[in-house]
Structures are given as structure tokens and as C-alpha cells.
MOPAC internal coordinates of N, CA, C and O (Angstrom, degrees):
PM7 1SCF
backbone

  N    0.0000 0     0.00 0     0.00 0    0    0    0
  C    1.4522 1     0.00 0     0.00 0    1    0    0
  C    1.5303 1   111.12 1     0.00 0    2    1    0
  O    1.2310 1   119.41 1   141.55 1    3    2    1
  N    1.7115 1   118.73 1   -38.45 1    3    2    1
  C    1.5149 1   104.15 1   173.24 1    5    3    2
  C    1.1746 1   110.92 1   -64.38 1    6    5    3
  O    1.2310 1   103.47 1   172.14 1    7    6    5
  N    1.5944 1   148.00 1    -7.86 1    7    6    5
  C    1.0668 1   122.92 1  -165.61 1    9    7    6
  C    1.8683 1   113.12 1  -111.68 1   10    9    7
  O    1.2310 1   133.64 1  -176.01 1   11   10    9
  N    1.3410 1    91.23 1     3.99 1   11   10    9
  C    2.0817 1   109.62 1   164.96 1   13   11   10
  C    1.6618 1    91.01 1   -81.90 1   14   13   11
  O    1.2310 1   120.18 1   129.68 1   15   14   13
  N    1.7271 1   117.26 1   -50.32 1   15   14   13
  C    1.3643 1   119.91 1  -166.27 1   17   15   14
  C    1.8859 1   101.03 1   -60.76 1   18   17   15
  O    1.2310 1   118.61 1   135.79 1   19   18   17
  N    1.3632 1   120.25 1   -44.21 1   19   18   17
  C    1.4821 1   114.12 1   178.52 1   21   19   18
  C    1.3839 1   104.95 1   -62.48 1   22   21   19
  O    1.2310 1   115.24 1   142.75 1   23   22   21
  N    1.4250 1   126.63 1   -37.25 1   23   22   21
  C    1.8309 1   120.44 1  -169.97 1   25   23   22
  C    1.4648 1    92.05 1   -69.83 1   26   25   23
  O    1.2310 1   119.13 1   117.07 1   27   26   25
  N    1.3122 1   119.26 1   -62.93 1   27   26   25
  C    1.8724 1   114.40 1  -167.48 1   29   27   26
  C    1.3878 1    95.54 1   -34.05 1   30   29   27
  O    1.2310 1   110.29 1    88.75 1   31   30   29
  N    1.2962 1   135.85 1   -91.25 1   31   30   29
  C    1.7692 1   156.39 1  -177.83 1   33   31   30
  C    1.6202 1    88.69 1   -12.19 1   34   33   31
  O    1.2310 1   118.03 1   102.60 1   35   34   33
  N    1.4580 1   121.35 1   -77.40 1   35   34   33
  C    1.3703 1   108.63 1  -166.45 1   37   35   34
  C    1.4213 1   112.10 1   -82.30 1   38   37   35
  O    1.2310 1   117.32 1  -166.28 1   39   38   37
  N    1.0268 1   122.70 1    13.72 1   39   38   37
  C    2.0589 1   134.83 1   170.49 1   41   39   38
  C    1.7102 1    87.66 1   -84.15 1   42   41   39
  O    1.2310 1   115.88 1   129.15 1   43   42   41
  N    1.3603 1   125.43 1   -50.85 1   43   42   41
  C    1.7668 1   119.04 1  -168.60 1   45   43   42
  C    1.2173 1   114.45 1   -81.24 1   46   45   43
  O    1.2310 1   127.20 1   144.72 1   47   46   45
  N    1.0581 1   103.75 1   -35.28 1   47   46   45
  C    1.6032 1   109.29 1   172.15 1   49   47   46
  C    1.4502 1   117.28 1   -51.61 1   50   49   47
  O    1.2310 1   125.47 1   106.59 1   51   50   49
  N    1.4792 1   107.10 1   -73.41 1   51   50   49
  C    1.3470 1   114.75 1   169.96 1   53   51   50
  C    1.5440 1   128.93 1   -46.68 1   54   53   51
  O    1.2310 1   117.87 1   145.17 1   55   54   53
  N    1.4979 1   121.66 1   -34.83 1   55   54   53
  C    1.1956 1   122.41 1   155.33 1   57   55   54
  C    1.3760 1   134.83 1   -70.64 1   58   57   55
  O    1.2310 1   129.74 1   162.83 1   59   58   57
  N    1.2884 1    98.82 1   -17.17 1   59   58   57
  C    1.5583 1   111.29 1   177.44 1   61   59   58
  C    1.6384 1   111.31 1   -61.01 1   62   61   59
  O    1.2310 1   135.11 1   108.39 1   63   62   61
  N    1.2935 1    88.37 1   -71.61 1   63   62   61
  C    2.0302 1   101.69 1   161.00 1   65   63   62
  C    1.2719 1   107.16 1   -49.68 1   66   65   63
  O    1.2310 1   105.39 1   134.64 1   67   66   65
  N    1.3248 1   144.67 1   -45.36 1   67   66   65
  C    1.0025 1   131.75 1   176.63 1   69   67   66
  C    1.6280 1   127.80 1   -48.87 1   70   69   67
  O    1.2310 1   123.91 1   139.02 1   71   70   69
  N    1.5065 1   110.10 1   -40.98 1   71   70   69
  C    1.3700 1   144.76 1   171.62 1   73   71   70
  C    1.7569 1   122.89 1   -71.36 1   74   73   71
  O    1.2310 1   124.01 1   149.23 1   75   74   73
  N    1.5100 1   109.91 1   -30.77 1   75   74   73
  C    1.5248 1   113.10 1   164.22 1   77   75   74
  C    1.4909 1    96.10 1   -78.22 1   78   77   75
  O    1.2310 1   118.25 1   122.46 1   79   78   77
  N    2.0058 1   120.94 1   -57.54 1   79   78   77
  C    0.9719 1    80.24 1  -167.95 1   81   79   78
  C    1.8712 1   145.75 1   -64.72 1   82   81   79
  O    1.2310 1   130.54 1   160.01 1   83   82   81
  N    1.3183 1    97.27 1   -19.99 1   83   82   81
  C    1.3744 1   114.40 1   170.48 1   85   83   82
  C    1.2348 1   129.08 1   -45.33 1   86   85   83
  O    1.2310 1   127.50 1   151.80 1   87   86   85
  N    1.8067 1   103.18 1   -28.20 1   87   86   85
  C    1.6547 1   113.44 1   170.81 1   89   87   86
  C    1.3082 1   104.79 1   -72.42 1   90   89   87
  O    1.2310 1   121.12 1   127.60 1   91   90   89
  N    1.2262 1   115.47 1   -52.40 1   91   90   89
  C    1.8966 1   132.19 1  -154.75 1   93   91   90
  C    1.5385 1    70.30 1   -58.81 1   94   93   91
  O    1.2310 1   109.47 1    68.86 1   95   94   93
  N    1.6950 1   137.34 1  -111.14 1   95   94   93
  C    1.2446 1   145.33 1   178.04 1   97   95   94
  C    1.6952 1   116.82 1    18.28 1   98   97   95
  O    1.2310 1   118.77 1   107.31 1   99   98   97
  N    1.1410 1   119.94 1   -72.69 1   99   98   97
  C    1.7162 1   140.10 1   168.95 1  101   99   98
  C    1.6131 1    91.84 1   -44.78 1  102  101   99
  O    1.2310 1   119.28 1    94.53 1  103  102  101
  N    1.4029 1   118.97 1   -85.47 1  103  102  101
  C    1.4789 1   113.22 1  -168.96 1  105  103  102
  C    1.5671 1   116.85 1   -42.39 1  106  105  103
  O    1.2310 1   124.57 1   132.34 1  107  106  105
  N    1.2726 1   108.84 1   -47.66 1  107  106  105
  C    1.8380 1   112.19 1   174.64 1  109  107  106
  C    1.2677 1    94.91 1   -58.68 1  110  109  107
  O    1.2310 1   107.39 1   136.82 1  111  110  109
  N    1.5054 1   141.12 1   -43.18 1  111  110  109
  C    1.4177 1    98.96 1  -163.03 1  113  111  110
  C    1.7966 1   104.14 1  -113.84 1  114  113  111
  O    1.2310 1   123.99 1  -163.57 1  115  114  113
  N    1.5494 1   109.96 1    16.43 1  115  114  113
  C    1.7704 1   107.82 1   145.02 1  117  115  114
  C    1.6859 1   106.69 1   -64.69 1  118  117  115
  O    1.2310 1   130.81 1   134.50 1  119  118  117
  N    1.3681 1    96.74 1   -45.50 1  119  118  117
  C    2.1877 1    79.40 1  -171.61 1  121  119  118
  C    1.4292 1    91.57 1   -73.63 1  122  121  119
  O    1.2310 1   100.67 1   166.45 1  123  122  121
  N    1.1093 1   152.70 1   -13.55 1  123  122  121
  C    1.2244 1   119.16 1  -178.30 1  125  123  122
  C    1.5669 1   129.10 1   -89.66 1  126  125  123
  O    1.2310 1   131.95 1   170.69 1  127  126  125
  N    1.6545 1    94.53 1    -9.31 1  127  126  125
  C    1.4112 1   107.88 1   175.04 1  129  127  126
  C    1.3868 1   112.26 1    80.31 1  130  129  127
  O    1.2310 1   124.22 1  -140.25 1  131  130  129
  N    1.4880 1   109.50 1    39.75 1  131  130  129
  C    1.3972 1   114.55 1  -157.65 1  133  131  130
  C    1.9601 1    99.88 1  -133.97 1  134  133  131
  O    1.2310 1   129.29 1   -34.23 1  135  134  133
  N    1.4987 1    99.71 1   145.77 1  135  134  133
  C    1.9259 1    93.63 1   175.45 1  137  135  134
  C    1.5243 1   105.67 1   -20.65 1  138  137  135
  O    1.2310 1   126.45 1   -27.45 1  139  138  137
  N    1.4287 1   105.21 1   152.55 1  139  138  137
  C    1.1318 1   114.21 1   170.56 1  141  139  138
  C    1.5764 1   109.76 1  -122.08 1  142  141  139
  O    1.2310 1   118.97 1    -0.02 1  143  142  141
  N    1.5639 1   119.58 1   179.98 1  143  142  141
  C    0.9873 1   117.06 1   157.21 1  145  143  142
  C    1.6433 1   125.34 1   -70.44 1  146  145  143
  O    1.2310 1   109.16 1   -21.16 1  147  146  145
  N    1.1575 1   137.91 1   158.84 1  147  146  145
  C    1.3906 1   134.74 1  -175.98 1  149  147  146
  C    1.5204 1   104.92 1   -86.49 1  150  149  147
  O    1.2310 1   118.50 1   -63.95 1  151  150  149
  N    1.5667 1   120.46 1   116.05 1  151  150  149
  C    1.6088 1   114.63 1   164.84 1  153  151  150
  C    0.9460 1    88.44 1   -23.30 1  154  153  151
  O    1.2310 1   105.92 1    55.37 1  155  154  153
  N    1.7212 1   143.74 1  -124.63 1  155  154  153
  C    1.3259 1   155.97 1   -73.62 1  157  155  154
  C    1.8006 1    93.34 1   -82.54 1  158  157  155
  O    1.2310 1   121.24 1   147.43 1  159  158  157
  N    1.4043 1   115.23 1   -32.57 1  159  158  157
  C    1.4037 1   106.31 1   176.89 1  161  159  158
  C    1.4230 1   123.35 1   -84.72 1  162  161  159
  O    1.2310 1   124.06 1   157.50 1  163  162  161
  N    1.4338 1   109.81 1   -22.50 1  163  162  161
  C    1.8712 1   110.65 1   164.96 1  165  163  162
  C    1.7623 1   102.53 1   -66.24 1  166  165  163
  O    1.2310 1   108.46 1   149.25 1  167  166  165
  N    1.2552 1   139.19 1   -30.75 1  167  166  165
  C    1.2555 1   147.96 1  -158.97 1  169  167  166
  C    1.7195 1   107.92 1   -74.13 1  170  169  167
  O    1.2310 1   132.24 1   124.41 1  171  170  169
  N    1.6593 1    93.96 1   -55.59 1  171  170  169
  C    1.5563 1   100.72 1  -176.28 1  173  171  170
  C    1.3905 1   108.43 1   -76.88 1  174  173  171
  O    1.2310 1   114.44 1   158.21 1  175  174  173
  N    1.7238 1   128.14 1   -21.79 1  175  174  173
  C    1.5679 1   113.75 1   155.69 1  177  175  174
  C    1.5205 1   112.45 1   -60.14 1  178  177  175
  O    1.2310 1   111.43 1   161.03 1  179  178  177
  N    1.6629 1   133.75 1   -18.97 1  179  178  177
  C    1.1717 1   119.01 1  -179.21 1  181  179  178
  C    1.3039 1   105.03 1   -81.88 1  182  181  179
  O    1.2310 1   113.27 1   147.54 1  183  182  181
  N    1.3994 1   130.33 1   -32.46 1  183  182  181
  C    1.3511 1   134.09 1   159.61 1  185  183  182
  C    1.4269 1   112.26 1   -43.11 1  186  185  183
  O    1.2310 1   118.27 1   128.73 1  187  186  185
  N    1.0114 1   120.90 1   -51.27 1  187  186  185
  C    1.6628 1   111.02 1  -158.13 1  189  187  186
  C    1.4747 1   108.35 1   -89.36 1  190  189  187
  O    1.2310 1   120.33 1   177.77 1  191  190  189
  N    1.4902 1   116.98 1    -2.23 1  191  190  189
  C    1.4047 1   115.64 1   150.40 1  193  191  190
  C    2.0353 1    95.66 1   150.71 1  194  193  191
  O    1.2310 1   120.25 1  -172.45 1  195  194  193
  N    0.7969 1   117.13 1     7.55 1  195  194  193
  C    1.5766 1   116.20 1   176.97 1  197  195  194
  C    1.3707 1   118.25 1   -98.59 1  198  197  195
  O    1.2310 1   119.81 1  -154.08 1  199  198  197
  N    1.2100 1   117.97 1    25.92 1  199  198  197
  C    1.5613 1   120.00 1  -161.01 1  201  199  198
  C    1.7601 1   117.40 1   -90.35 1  202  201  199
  O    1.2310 1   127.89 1   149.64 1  203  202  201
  N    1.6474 1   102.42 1   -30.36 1  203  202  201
  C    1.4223 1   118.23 1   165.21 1  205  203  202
  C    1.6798 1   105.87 1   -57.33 1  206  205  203
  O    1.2310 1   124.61 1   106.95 1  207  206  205
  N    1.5482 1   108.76 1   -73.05 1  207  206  205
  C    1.4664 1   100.26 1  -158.43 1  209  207  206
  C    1.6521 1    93.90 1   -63.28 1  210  209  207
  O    1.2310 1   105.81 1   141.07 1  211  210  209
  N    1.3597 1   143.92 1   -38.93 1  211  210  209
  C    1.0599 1   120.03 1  -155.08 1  213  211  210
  C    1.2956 1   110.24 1   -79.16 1  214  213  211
  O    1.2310 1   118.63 1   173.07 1  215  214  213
  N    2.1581 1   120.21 1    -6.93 1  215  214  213
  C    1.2154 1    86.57 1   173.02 1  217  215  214
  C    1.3881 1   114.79 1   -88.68 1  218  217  215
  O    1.2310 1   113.05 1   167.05 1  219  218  217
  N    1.2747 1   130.74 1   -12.95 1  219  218  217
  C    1.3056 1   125.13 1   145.16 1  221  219  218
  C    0.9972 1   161.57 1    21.29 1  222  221  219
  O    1.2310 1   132.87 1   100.05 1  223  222  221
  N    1.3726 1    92.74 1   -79.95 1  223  222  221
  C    1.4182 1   131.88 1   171.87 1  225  223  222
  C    1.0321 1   119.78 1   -78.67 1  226  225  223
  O    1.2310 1   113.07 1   128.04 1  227  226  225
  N    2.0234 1   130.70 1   -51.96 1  227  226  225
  C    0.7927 1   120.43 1   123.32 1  229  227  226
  C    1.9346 1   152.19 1     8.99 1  230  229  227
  O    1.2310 1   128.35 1    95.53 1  231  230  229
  N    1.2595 1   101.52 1   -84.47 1  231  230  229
  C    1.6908 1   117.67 1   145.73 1  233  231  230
  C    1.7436 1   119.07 1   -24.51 1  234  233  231
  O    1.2310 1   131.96 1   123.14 1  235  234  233
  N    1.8084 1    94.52 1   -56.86 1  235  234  233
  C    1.4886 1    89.24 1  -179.77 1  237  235  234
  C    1.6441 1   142.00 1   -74.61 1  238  237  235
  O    1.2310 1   137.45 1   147.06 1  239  238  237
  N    2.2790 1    83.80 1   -32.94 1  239  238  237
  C    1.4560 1    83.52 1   171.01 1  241  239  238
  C    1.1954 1   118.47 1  -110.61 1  242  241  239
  O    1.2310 1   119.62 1  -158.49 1  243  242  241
  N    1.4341 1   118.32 1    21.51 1  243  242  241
  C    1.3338 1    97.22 1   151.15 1  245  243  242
  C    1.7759 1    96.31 1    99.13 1  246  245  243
  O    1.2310 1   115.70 1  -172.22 1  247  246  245
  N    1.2165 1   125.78 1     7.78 1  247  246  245
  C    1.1166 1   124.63 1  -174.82 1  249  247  246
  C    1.5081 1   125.37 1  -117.33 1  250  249  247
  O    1.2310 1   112.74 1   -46.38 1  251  250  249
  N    1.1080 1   131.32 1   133.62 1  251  250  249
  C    2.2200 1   127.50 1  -171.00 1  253  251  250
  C    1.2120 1    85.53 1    78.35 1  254  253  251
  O    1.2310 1    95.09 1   138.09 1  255  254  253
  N    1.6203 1   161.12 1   -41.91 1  255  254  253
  C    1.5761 1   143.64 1  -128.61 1  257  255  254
  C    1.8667 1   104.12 1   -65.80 1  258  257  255
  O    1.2310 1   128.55 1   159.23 1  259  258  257
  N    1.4108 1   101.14 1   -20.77 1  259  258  257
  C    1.5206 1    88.24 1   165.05 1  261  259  258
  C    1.5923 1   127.40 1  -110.28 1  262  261  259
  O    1.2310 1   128.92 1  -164.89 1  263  262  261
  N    1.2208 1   100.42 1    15.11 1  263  262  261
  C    1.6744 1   110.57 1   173.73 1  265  263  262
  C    2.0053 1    94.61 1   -75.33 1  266  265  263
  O    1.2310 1   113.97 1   -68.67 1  267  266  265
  N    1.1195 1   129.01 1   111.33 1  267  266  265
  C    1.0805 1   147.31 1   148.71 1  269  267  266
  C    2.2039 1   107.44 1   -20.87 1  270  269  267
  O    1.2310 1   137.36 1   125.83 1  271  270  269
  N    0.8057 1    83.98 1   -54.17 1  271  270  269
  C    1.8699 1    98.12 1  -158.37 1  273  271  270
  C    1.1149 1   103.07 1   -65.93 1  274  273  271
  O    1.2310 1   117.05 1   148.57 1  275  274  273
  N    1.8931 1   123.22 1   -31.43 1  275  274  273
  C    1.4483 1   127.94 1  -175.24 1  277  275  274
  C    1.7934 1   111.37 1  -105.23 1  278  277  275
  O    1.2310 1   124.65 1   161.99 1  279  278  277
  N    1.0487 1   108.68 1   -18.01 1  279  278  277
  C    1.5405 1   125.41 1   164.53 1  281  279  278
  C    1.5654 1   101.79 1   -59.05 1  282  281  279
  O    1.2310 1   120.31 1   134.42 1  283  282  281
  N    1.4492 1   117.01 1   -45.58 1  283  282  281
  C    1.7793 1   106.85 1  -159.87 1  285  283  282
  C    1.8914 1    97.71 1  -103.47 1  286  285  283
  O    1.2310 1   125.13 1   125.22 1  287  286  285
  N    1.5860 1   107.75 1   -54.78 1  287  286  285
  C    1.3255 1    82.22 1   172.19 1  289  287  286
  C    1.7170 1   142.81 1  -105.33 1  290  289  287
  O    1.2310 1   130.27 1  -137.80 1  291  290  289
  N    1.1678 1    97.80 1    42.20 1  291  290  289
  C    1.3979 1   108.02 1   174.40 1  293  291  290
  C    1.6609 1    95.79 1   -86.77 1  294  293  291
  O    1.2310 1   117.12 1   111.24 1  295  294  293
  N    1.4344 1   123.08 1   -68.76 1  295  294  293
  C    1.7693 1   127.37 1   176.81 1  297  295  294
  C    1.6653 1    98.36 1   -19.71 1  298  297  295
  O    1.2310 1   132.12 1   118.59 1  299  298  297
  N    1.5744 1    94.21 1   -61.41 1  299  298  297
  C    1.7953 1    93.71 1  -158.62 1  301  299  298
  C    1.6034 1   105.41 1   -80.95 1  302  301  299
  O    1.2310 1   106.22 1  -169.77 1  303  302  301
  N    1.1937 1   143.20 1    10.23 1  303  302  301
  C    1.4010 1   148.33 1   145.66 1  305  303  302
  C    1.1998 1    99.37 1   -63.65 1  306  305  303
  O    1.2310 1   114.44 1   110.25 1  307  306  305
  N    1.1012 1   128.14 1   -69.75 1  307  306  305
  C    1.4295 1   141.24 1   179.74 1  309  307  306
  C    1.0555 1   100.42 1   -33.71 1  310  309  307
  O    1.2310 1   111.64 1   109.47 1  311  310  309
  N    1.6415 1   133.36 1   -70.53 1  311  310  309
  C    1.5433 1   127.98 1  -145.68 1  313  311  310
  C    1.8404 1    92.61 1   -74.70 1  314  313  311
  O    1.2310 1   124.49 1   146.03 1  315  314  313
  N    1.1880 1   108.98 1   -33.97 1  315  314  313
  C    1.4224 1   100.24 1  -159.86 1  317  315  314
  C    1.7929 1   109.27 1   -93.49 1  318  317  315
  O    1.2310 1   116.91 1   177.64 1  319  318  317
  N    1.3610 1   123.48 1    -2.36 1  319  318  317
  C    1.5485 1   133.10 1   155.67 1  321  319  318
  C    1.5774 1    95.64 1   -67.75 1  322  321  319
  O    1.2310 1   123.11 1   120.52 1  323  322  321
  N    1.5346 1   111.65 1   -59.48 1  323  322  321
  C    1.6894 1   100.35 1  -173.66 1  325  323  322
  C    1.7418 1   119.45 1   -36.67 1  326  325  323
  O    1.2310 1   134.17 1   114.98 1  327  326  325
  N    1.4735 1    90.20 1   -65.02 1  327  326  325
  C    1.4034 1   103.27 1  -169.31 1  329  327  326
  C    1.7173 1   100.39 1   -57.62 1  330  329  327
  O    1.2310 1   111.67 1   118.27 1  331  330  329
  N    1.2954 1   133.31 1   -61.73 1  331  330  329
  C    1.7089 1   109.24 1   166.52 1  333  331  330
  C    1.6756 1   133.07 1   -27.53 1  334  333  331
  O    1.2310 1   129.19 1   151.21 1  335  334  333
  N    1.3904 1    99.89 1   -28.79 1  335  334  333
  C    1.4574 1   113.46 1  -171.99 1  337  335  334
  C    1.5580 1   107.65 1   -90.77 1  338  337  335
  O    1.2310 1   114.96 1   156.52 1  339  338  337
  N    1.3767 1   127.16 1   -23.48 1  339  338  337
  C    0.9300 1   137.37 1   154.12 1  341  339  338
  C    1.7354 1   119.79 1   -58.70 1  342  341  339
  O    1.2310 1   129.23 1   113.84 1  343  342  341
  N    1.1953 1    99.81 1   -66.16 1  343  342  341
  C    1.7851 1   104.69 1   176.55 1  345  343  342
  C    1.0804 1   102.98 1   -54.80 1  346  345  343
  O    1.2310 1   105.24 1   118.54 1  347  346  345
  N    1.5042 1   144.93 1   -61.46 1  347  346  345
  C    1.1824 1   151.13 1  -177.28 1  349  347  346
  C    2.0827 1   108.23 1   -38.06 1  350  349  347
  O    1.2310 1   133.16 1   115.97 1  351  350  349
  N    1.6129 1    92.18 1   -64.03 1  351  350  349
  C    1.6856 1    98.39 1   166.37 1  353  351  350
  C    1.4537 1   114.90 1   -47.02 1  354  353  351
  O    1.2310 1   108.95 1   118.63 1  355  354  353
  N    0.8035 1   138.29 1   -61.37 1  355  354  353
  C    1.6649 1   142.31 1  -175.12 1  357  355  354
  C    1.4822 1   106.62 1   -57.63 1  358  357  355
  O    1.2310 1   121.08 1   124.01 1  359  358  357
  N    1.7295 1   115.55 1   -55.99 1  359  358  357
  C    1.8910 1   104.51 1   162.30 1  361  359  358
  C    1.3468 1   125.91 1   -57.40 1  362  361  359
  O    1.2310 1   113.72 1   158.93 1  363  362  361
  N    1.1605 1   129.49 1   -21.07 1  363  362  361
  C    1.5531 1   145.89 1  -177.01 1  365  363  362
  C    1.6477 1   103.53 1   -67.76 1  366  365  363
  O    1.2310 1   124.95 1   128.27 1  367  366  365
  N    1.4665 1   108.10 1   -51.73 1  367  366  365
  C    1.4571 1   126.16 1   175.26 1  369  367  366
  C    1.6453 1   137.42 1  -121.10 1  370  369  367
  O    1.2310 1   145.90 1  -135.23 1  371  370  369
  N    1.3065 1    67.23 1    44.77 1  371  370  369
  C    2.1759 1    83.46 1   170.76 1  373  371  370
  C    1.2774 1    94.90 1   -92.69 1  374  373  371
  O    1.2310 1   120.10 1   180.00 1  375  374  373

């Protein structure tokens, strides 16, 4: 079981970065006035575990903070990846 608990850890990690960079990316090419990425596909990387750092990132540069949809469920992705990562931690180390 610690060694599903080491893949999860480096599964968030790696998506996490995966997920800022995807923000940083989207914002460069809003100022450029150029295709963007599709909400629904930045969303389901916050689903599949990038939803903390990207809201983040978000926060920092200044980018989606008034899209409604990523304001409410990015937090609650967040709270509810934690709490898996938690249960998961405690089965890893019983």
C-alpha cells in the first residue's frame, strides 16, 4: 500500500505542474488574442487532480478569477482531493 501511496504523491505532483502550467499557457495566449484552451478541458485537469495548484496559479496571475465555475469548483476539488489524500495516507500507514 505505501507504494500506490508513493505513485498518488508523484501522480499530484506531476499534475499539479502540469495544471499551473496549463494556466500560465491559456493566459499567454488570452493576451495574445490567440485559440485558447477550452474551460471544460482546464476543469477536468482540475478534476483529475490539478485543481489546487491551478487554482493558485490562477489567484496569482490574475487569470479565470472572474469565471464563476472555476472560482467555486476548483476550492471544492481541492477540499475533496485533500481529504482522498488523507484517507489514502492513513491506509498507506496503518
Amino acid at each position: 500500500m505505501k507504494d500506490f501511496f508513493i505513485f498518488i504523491i508523484i501522480y499530484y505532483i506531476f499534475l499539479s505542474l502540469y495544471a499551473a502550467a496549463l494556466t500560465v499557457f491559456d493566459k499567454s495566449r488570452a493576451l495574445k488574442r490567440k485559440r485558447r484552451i477550452p474551460e471544460n478541458a482546464m476543469l477536468w485537469v482540475g478534476v483529475l487532480g490539478g485543481a489546487g495548484m491551478m487554482y493558485l496559479t490562477m489567484k496569482l496571475i490574475h487569470h479565470k478569477t472572474r469565471v464563476k465555475k472555476f472560482m467555486v469548483y476548483l476550492p471544492v476539488l481541492t477540499f475533496v482531493h485533500l481529504v482522498l489524500f488523507i484517507f489514502f495516507a492513513v491506509l498507506a500507514f496503518k
